[in-house]
C-alpha positions in Angstrom: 0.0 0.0 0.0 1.1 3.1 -1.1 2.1 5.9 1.4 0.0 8.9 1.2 2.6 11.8 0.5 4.1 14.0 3.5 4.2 17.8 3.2 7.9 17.0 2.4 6.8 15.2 -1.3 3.7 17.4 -2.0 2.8 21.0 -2.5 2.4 22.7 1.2 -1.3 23.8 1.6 -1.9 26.9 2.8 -5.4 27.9 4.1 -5.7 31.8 4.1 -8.1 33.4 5.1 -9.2 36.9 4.8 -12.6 39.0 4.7 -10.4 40.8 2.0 -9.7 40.2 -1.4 -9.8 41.1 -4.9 -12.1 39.9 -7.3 -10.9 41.1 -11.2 -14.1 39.4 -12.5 -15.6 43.1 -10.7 -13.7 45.4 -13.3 -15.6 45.8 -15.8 -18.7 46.5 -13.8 -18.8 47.9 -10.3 -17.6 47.1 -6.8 -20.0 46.9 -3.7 -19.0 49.2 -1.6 -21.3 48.6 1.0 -20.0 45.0 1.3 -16.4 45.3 1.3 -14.5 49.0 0.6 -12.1 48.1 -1.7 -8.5 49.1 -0.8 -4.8 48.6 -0.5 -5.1 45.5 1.4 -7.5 43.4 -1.1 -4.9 43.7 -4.0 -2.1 43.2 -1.9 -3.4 39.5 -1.0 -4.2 39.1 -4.5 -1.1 39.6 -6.1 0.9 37.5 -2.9 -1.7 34.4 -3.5 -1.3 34.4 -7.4 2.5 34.4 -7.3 3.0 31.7 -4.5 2.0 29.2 -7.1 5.2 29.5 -8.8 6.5 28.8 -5.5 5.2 24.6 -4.6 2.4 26.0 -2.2 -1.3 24.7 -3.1 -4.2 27.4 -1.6 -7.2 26.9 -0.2 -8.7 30.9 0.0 -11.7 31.7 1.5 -12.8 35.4 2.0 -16.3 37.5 2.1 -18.6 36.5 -0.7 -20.2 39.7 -2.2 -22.9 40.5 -5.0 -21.3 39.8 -8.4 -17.9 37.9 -7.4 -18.0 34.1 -8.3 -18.7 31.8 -5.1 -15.8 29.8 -6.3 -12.9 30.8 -8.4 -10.1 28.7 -9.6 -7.2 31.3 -9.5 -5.3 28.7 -11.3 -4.7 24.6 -11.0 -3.5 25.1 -7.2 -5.3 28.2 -6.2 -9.6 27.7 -5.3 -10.7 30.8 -4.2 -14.1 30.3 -2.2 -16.3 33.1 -1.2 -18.0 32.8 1.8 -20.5 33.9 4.1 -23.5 33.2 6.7 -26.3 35.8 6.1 -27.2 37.9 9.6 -29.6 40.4 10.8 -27.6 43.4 8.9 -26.0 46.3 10.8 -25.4 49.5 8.9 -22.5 51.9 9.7 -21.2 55.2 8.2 -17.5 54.4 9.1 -17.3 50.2 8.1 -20.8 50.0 5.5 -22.6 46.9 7.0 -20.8 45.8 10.6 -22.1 42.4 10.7 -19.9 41.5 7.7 -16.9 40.2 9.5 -18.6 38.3 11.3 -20.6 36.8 8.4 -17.5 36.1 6.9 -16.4 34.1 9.7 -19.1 32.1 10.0 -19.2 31.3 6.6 -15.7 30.0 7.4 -16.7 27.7 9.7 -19.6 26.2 8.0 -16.9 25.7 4.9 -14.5 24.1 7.3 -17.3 21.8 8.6 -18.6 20.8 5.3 -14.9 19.9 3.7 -12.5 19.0 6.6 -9.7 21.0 5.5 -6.4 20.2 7.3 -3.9 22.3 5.7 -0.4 22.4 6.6 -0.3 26.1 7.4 -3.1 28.6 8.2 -2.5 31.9 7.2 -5.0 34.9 8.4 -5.0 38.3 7.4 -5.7 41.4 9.8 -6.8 44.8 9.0 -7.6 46.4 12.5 -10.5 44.8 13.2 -11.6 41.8 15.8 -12.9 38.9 13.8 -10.2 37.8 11.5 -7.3 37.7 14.4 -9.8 35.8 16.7 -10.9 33.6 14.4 -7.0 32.5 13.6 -6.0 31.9 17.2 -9.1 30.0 17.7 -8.5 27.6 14.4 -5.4 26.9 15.0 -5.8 25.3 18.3 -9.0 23.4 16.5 -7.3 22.2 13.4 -3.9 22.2 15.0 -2.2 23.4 12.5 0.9 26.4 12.4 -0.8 29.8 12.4 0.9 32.9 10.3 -0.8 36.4 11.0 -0.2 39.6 8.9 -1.1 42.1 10.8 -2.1 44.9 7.7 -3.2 46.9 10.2 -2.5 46.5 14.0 -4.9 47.0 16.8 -2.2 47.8 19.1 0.3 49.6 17.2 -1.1 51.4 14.7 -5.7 51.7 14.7 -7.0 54.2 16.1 -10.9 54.3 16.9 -13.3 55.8 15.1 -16.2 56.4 16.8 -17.4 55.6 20.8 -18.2 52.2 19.8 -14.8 51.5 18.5 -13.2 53.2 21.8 -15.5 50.8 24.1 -14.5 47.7 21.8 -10.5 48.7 21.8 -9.4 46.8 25.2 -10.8 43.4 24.2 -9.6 44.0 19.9 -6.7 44.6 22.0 -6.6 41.7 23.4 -7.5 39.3 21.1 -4.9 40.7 18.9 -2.4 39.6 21.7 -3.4 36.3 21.9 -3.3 36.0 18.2 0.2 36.5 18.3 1.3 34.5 21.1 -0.9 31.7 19.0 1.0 32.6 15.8 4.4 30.2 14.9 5.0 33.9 12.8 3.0 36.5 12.6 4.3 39.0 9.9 4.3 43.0 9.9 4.8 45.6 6.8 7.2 47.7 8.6 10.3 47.2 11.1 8.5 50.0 13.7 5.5 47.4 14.4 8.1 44.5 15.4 9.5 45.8 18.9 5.8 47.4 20.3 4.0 44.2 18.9 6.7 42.3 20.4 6.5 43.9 23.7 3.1 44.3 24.2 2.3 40.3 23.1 5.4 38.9 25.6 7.0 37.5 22.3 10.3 37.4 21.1 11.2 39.8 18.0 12.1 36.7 16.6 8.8 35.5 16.4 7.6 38.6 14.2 9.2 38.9 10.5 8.7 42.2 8.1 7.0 41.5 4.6 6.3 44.8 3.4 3.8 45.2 0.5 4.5 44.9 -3.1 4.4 44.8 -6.7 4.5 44.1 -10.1 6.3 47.9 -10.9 7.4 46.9 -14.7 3.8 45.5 -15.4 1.7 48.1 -13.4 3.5 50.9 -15.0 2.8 49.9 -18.5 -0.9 49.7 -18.3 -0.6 53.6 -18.7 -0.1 54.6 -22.3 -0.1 58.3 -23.6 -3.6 57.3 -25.6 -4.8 55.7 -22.4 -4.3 58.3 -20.0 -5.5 61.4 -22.3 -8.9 59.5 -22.4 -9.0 59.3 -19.0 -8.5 63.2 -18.8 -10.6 64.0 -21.7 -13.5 61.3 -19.6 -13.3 62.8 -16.4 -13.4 66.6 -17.8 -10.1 67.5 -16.5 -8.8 71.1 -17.2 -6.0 71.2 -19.6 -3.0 73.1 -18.5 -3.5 72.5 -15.2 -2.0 70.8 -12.6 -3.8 67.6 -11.1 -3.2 66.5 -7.5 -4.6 63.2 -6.6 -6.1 61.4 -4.0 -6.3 57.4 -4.6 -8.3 55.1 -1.7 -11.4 54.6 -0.1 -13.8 57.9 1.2 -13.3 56.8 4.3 -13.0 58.5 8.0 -9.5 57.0 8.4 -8.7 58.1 5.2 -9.0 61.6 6.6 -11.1 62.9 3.6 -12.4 65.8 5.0 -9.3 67.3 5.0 -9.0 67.3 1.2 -11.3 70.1 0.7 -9.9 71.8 3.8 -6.7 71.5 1.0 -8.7 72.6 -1.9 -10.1 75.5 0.0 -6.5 76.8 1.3 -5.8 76.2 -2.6 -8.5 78.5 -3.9 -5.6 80.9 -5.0 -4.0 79.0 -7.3 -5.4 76.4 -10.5 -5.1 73.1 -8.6 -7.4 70.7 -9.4 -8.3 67.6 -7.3 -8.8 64.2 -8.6 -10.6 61.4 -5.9 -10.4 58.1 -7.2 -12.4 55.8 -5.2 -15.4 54.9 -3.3 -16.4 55.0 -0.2 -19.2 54.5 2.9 -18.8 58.1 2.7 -18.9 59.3 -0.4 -22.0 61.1 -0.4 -21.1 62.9 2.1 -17.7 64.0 0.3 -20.1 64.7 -2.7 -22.5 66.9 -1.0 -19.4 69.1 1.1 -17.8 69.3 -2.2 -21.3 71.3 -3.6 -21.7 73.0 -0.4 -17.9 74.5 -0.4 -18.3 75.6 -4.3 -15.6 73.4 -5.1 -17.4 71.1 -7.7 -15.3 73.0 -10.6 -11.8 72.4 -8.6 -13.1 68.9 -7.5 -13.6 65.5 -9.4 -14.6 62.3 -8.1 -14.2 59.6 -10.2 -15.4 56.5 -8.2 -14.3 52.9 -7.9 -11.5 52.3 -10.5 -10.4 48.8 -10.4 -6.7 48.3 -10.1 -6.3 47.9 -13.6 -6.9 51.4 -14.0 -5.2 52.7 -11.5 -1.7 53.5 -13.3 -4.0 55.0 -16.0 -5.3 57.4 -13.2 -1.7 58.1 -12.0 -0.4 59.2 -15.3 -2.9 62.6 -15.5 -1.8 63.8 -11.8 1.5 65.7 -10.6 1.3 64.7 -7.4 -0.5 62.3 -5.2 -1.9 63.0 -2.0 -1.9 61.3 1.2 -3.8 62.9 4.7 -4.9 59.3 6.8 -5.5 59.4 10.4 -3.5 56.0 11.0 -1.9 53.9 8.1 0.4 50.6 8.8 2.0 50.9 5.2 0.3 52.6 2.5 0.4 50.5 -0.9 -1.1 52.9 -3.1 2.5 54.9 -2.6 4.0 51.8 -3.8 1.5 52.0 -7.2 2.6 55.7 -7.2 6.6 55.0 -7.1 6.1 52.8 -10.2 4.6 55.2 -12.1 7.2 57.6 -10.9 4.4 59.8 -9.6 6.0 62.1 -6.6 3.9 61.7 -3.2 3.2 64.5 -0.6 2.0 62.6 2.7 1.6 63.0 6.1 4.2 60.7 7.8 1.8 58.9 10.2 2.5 55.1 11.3 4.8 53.6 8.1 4.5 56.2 5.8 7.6 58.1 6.7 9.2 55.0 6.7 8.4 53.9 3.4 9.1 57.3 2.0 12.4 57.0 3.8 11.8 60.0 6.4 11.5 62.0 3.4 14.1 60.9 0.3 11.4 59.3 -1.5 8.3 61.5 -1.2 7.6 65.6 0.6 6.7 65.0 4.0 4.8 67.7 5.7 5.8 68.6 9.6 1.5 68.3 10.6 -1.8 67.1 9.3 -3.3 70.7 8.7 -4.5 72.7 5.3 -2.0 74.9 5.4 0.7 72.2 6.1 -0.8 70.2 3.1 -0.7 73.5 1.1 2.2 74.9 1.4 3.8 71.7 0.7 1.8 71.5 -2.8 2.6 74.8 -3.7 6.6 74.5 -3.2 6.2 70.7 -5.1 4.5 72.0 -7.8 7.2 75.0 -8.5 9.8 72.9 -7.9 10.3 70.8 -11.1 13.5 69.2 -10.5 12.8 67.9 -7.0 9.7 65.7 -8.6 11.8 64.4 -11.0 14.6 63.3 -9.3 12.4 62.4 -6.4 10.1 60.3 -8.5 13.4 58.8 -10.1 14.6 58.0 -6.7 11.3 56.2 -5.7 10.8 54.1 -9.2 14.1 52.4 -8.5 13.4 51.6 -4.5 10.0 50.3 -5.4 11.9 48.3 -8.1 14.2 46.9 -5.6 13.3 46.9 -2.4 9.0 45.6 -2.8 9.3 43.4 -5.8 6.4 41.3 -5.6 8.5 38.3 -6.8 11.5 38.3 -3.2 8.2 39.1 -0.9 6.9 36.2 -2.4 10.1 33.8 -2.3 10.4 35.4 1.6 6.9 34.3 2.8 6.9 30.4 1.0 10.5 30.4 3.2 8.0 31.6 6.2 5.7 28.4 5.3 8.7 26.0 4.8 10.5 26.9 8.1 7.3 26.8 10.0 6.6 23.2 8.1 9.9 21.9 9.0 9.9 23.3 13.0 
């Protein structure tokens, strides 16, 4: 009788699990915002679980099933994507859409587990600030007694900050839960080298235990979706003043985005020909829409809504600058998408972002998140020609060697293969 093969002689299988993840079957129509706002973190998983399979490692994915996404996907012949979910009573929320989703996710999970008695060798979860997905992971791993890797996109006790009462009432036990995650976790991974000692510390864990895999990319191949003909359509289609300079904002409308203080920037702008480009969705949008007609700023102001990531290069090649104003950010990817298109950044250097912008060589860092911070800094980038191009120089050849989506990806089957073999 034959014996049945060892993770030594067979692909390793990797369960991951996220709420998160992008669906390209979604870009030719629309994303549902109200079910998932798309963001940095969703194409980040993508691109990671469609390399790996050049890499031996069979996945299992399961993350939120919403309205016009496939409820199972073969990514390839060793990647099944499954969407997921357990309808419940539905909670709405300005900040997150519908709250309930997470957990509708998770139970979704559970009823797949329960139904196919999965035993992977590795579970990987993903966490984006939020309690479900790092509970859920501690709790599986003891059940299926299998390694647990965590990234931590966003961490609870680093780097979120709450957004509303119910948020501040909820942080002690996210708090936590995140903890216990990490003690669970044979390696819980982080985007940025600041997270590791606090995480560290806070969890009782050694820095050992915690390994940086920052975001990444494709920069040859996301670059050259922008063409000279496919960016001035994009101009002429979203009206955009010839002539003028365009500063954009890419991301979710979103409170931790910080989108009110866009128009705060477009106001202290009034003096000049500026225009703003918002390219993105949000829970919030409307209300962005309606202070953009209340401020008079509807002829200095476009929105263009959800853009799938596709288009994203195509966006970046009608702006000057791009903008960044969030309240907290772990990382940032969309400066990533920016450095490939050698499109400068002006940011506010809260949680990576200074890091990744190298405390300034790689992107204008303002000194505070204010108007006239935000401003000023605009004003000087704009006049000052040769600082964006040797800036944006500077950036395209970091991104090139330092996040290539191909070494993040050898990196993290090593993560799987060390974890295998302990």
């Amino acid at each position: 009788m034959n014996a049945e093969p060892t993770a030594k002689t067979r692909p390793l299988r990797v369960l991951r699990l996220s709420p998160h993840f992008y669906w390209p079957q979604l870009a030719a129509t629309s994303w549902p915002v109200k079910f998932d706002a798309i963001g940095g973190m969703q194409s980040q998983i993508y691109r990671l679980t469609g390399e790996l399979d050049a890499h031996d490692v069979e996945q299992t994915v399961l993350t939120l099933r919403i309205p016009g996404a496939p409820k199972s996907w073969a990514m390839s012949d060793r990647t099944v994507v499954h969407g997921v979910r357990v309808p419940i009573l539905p909670i709405r929320s300005r900040i997150r859409g519908m709250v309930d989703l997470n957990l509708a996710w998770a139970l979704g999970v559970l009823a797949h587990l329960v139904r196919h008695r999965t035993r992977p060798d590795v579970l990987h979860v993903h966490c984006s600030g939020v309690i479900i997905p790092p509970l859920i992971g501690w709790l599986l791993c003891r059940v299926l007694r299998v390694p647990l890797v965590l990234t931590v996109h966003c961490s609870i006790i680093v780097t979120y900050h709450p957004m509303n009462a119910l948020d501040r009432l909820l942080q002690p036990l996210a708090r936590w839960i995140e903890r216990r995650a990490v003690k669970a976790a044979a390696c819980t991974v982080t985007l940025t080298p600041r997270t590791v000692p606090i995480l560290a510390k806070d969890a009782g864990v050694p820095e050992d235990r915690i390994t940086v895999l920052p975001d990444v990319i494709d920069a040859d191949a996301f670059a050259a979706r922008a063409t000279p003909g496919t960016v001035a359509e994009a101009a002429r289609r979203w009206r955009l003043p010839e002539g003028t300079p365009v500063v954009g904002y890419v991301g979710r409308i979103a409170r931790e985005k910080g989108w009110p203080i866009l128009l705060d920037i477009a106001e202290e702008l009034r003096d000049t020909d500026v225009h703003l480009l918002i390219c993105g969705d949000g829970n919030e949008r409307d209300l962005f829409e309606q202070e953009v007609r209340g401020r008079g700023l509807a002829e200095r102001v476009t929105v263009t809504g959800y853009l799938p990531n596709e288009d994203i290069p195509i966006a970046m090649g009608t702006m000057d600058l791009l903008l960044m104003a969030p309240l907290h950010e772990e990382f940032g990817s969309v400066m990533l998408e920016a450095m490939a298109c050698e499109l400068p950044i002006i940011a506010v250097g809260v949680g990576g972002v200074a890091d990744v912008l190298e405390q300034g060589a790689l992107g204008w860092l303002v000194p505070e998140r204010t108007a006239e911070a935000f401003a000023d800094g605009i004003r000087r980038a704009l006049a000052d020609s040769e600082w964006r191009a040797t800036t944006a120089e500077r950036a395209a050849k970091t991104v090139r060697a330092r996040y290539a989506l191909s070494q993040v990806t050898t990196a993290t089957a090593e993560v799987y293969r060390s974890i295998v073999r302990r």
